[in-house]
DRENFI-237535 format. One record per atom (N, C-alpha, C, O): residue in one letter; atom name; x, y, z. Coordinates in pm, 1 decimal. Example, Ala and Ser with C-alpha at 12.3 -4.5 7.8 and 13.67 -1.06 7.14 Angstrom:
+-----+------+----------+----------+----------+
! res ! atom !       px !       py !       pz !
+-----+------+----------+----------+----------+
!   A !    N !   1319.0 !   -569.0 !    780.0 !
!   A !   CA !   1230.0 !   -450.0 !    780.0 !
!   A !    C !   1320.0 !   -330.0 !    780.0 !
!   A !    O !   1423.6 !   -331.9 !    846.5 !
!   S !    N !   1285.0 !   -225.0 !    708.0 !
!   S !   CA !   1367.0 !   -106.0 !    714.0 !
!   S !    C !   1290.0 !      3.0 !    787.0 !
!   S !    O !   1340.9 !    113.8 !    803.9 !
+-----+------+----------+----------+----------+
***
This chain:
+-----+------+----------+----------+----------+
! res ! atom !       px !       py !       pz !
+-----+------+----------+----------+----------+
!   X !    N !    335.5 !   -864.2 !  -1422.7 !
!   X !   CA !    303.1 !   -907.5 !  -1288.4 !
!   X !    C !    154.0 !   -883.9 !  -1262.4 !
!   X !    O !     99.6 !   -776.2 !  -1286.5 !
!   X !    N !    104.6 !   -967.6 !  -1222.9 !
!   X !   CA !    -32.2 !   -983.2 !  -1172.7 !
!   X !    C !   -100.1 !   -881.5 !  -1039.7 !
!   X !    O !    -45.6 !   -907.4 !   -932.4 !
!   X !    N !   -178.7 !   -802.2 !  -1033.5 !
!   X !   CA !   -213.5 !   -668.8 !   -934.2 !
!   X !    C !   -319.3 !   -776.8 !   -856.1 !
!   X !    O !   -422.6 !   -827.6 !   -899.6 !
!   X !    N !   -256.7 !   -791.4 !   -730.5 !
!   X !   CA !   -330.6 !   -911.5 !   -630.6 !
!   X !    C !   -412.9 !   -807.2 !   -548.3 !
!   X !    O !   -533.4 !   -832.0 !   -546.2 !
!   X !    N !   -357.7 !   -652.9 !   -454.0 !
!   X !   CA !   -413.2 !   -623.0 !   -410.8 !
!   X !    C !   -512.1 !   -496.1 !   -454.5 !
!   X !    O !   -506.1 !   -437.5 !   -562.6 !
!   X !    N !   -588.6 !   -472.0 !   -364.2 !
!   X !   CA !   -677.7 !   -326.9 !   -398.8 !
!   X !    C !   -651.7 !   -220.2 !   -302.6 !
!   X !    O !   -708.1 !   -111.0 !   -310.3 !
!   X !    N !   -530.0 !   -263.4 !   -172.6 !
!   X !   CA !   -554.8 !    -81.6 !    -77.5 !
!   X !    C !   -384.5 !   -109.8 !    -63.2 !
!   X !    O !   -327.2 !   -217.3 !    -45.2 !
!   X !    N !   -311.5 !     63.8 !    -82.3 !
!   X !   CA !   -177.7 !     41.3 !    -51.6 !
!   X !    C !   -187.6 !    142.4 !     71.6 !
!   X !    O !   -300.7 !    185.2 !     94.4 !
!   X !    N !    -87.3 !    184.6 !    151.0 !
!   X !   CA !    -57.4 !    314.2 !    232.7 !
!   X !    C !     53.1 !    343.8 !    234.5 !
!   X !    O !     77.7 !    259.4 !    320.7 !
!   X !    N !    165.5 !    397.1 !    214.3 !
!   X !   CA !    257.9 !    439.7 !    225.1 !
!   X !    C !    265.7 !    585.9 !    324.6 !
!   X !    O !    240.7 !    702.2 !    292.7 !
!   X !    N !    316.5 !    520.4 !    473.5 !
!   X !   CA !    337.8 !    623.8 !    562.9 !
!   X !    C !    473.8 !    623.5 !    630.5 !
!   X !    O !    529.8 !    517.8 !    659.8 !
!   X !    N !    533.6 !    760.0 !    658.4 !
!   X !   CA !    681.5 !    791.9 !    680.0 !
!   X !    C !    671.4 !    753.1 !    850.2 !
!   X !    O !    601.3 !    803.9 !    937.8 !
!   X !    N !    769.9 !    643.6 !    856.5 !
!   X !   CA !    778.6 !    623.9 !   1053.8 !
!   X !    C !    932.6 !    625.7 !   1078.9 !
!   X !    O !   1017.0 !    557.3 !   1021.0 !
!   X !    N !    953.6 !    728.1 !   1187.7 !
!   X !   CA !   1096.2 !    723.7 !   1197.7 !
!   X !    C !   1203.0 !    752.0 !   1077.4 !
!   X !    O !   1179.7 !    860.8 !   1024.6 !
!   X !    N !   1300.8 !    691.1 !   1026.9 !
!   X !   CA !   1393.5 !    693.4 !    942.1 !
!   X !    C !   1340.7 !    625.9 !    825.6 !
!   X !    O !   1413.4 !    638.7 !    727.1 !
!   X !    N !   1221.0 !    548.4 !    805.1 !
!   X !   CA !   1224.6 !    504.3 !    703.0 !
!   X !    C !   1040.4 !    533.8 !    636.4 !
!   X !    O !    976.0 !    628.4 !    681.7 !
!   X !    N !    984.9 !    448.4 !    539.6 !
!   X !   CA !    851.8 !    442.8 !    480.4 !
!   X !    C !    810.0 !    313.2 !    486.5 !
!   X !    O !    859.7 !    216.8 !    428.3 !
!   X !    N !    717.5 !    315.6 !    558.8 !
!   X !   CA !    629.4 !    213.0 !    540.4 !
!   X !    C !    540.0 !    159.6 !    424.1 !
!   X !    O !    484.5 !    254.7 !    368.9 !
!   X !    N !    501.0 !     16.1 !    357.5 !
!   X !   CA !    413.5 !     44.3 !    305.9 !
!   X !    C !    319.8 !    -71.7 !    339.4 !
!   X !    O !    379.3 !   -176.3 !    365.1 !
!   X !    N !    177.4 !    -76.9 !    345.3 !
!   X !   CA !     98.1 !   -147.4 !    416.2 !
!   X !    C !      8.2 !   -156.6 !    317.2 !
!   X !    O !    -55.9 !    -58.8 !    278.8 !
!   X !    N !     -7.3 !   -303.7 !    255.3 !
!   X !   CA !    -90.5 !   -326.6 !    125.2 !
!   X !    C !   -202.4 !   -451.8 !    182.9 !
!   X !    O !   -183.8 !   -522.4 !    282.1 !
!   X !    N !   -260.5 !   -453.6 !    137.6 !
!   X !   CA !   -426.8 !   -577.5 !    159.0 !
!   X !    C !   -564.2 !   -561.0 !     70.8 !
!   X !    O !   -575.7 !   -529.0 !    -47.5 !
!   X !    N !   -621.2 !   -579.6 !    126.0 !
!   X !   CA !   -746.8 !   -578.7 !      1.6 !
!   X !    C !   -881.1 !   -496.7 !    101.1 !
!   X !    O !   -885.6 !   -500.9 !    224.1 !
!   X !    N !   -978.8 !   -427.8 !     14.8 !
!   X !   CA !  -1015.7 !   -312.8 !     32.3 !
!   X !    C !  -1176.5 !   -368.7 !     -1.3 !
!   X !    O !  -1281.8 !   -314.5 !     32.0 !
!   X !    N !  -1161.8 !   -463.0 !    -59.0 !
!   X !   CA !  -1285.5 !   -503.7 !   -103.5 !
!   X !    C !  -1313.9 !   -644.7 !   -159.7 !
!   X !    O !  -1239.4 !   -695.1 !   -243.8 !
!   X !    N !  -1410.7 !   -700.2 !   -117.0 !
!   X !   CA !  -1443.1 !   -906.3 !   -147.1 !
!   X !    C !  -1561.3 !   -899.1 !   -157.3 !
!   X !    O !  -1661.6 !   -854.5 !   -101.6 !
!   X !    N !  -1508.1 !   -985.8 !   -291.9 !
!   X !   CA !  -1635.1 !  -1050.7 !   -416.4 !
!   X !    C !  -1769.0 !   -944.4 !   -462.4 !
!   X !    O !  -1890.8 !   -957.2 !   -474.4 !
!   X !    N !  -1647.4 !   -811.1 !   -483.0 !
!   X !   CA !  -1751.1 !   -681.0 !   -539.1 !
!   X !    C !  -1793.7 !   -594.3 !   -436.1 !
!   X !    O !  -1815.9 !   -474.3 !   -452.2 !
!   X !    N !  -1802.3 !   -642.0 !   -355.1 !
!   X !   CA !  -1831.1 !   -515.8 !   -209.8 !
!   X !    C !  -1743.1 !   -477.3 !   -147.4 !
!   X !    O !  -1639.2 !   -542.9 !   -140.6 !
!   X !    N !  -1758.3 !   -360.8 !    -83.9 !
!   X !   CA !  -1647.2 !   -273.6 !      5.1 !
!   X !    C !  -1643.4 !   -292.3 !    105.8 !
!   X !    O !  -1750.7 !   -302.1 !    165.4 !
!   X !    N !  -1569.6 !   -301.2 !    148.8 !
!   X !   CA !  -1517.9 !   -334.2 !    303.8 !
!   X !    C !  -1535.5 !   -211.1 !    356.2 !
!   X !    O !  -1520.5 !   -107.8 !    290.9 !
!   X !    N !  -1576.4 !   -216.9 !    507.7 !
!   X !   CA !  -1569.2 !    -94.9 !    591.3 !
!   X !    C !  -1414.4 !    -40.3 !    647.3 !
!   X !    O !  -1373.0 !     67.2 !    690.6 !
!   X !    N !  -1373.9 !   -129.9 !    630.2 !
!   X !   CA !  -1182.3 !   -137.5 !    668.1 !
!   X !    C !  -1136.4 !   -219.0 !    614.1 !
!   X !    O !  -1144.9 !   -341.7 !    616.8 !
!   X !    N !  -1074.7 !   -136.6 !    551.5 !
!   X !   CA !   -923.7 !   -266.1 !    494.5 !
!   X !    C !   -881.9 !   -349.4 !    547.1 !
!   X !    O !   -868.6 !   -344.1 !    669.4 !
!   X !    N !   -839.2 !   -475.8 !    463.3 !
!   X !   CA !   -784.9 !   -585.5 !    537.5 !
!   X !    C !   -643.8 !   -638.7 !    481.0 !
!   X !    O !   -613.2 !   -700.6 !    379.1 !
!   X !    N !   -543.1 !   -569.1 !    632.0 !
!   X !   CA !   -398.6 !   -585.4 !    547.3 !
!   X !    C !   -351.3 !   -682.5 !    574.0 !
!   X !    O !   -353.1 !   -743.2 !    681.1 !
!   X !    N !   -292.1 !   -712.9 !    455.3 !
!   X !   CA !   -228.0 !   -850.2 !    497.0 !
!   X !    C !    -65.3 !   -879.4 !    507.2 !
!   X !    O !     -4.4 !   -986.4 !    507.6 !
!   X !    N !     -8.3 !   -711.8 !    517.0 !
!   X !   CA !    140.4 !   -707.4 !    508.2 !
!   X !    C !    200.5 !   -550.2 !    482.4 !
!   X !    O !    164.3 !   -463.4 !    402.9 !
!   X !    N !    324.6 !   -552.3 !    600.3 !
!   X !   CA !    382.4 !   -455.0 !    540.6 !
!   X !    C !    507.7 !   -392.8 !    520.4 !
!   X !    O !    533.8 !   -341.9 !    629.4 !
!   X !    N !    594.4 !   -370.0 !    446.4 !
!   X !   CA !    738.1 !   -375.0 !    428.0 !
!   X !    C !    820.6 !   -214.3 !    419.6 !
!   X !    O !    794.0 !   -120.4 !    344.6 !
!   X !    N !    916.3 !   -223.5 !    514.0 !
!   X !   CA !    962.6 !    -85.2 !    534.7 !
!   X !    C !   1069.0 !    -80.9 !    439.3 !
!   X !    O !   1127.5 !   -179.7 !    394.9 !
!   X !    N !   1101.5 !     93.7 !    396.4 !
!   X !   CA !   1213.1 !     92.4 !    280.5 !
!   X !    C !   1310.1 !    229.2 !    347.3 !
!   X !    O !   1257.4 !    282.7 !    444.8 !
!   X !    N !   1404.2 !    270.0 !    315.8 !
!   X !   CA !   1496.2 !    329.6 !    334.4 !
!   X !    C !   1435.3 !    459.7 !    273.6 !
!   X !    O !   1416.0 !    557.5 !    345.8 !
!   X !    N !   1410.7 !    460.4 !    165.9 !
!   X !   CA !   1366.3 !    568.8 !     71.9 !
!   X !    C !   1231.9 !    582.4 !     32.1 !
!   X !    O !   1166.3 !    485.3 !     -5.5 !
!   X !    N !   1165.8 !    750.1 !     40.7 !
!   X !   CA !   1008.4 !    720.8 !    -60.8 !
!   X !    C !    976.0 !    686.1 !   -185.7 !
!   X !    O !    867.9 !    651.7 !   -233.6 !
!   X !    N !   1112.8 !    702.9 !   -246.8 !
!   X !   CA !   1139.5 !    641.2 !   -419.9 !
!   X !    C !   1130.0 !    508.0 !   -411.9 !
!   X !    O !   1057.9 !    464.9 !   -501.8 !
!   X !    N !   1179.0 !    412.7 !   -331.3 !
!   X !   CA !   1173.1 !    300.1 !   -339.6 !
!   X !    C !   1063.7 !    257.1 !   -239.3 !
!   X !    O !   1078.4 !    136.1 !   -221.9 !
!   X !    N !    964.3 !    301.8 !   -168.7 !
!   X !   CA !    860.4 !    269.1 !   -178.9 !
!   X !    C !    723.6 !    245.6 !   -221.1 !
!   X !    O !    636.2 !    160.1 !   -206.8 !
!   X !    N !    746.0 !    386.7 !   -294.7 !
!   X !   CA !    701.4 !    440.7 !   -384.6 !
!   X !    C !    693.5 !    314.6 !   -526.8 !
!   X !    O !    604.2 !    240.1 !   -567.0 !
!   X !    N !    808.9 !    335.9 !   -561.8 !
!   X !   CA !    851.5 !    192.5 !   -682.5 !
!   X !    C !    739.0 !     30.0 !   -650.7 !
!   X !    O !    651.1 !    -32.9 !   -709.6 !
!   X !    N !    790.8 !     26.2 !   -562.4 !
!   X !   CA !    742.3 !   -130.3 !   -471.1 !
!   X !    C !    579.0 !   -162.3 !   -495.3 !
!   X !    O !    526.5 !   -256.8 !   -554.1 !
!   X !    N !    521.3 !    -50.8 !   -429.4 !
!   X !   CA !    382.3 !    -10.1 !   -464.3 !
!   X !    C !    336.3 !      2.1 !   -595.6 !
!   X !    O !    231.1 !    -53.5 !   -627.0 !
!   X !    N !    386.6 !     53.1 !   -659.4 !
!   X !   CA !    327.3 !     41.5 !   -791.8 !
!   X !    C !    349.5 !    -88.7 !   -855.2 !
!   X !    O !    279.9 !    -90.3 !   -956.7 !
!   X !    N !    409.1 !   -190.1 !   -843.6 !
!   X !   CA !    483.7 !   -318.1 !   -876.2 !
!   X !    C !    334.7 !   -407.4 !   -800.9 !
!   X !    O !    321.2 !   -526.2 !   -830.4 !
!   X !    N !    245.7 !   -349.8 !   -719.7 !
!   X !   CA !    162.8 !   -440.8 !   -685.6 !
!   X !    C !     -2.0 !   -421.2 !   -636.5 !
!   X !    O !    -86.7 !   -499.7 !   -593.9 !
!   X !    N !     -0.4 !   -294.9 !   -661.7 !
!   X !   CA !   -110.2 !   -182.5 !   -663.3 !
!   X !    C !   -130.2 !   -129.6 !   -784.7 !
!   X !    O !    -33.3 !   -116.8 !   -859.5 !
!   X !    N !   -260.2 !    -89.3 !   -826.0 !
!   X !   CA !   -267.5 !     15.5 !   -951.2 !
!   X !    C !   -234.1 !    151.4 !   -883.6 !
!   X !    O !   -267.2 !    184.3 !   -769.7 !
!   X !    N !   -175.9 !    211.5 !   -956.8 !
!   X !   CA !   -176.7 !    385.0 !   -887.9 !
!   X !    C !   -250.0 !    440.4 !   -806.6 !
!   X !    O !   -205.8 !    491.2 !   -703.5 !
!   X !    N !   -373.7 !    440.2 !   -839.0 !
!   X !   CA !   -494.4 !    545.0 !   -799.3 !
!   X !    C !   -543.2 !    493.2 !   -674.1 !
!   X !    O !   -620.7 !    559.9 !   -605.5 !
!   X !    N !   -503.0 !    377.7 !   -639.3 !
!   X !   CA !   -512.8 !    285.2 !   -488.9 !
!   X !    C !   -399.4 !    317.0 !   -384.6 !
!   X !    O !   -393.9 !    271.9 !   -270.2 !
!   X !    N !   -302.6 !    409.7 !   -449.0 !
!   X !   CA !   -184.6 !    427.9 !   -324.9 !
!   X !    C !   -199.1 !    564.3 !   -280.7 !
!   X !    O !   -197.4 !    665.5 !   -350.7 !
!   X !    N !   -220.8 !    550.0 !    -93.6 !
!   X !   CA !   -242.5 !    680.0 !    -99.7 !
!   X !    C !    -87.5 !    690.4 !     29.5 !
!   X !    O !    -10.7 !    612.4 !     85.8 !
!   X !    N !   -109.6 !    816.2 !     23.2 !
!   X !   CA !     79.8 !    877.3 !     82.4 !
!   X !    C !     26.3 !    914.1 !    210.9 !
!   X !    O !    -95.2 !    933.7 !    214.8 !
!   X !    N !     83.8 !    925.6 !    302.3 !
!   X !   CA !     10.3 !   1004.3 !    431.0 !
!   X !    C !    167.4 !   1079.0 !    501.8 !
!   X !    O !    274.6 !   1023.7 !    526.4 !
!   X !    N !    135.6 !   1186.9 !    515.0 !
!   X !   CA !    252.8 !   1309.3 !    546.8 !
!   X !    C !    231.9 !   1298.5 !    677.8 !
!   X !    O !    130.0 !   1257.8 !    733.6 !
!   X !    N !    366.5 !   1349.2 !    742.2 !
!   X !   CA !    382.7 !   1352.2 !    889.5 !
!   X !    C !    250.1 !   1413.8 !    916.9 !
!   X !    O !    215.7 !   1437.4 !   1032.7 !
+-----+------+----------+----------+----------+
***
């Protein structure tokens, strides 16, 4: 599978995990803020966790604790 984006977040709301993926940076430069373009809630942090890596490189997902 092809890695489309460059910024993930995975944050816990309520009963479930969020994860909020977009791009972080265009045509070599950094963005001052991310620009998301989507984000899909999961039941579990394993399976958000999973999801994210399926479309992010690792070192781009960051976790954010209550």
């Amino acid at each position: 599978m092809k890695i489309k984006y460059d910024y993930c977040k995975i944050a816990p709301h309520q009963d479930k995990y969020i994860v909020e993926y977009g791009h972080s940076s265009y045509k070599g430069s950094t963005l001052p803020s991310p620009i998301k373009v989507a984000d899909r809630a999961f039941s579990t942090e394993k399976k958000a966790v999973r999801f994210a890596k399926k479309i992010v490189p690792v070192e781009y997902i960051e976790k954010v604790k209550k």
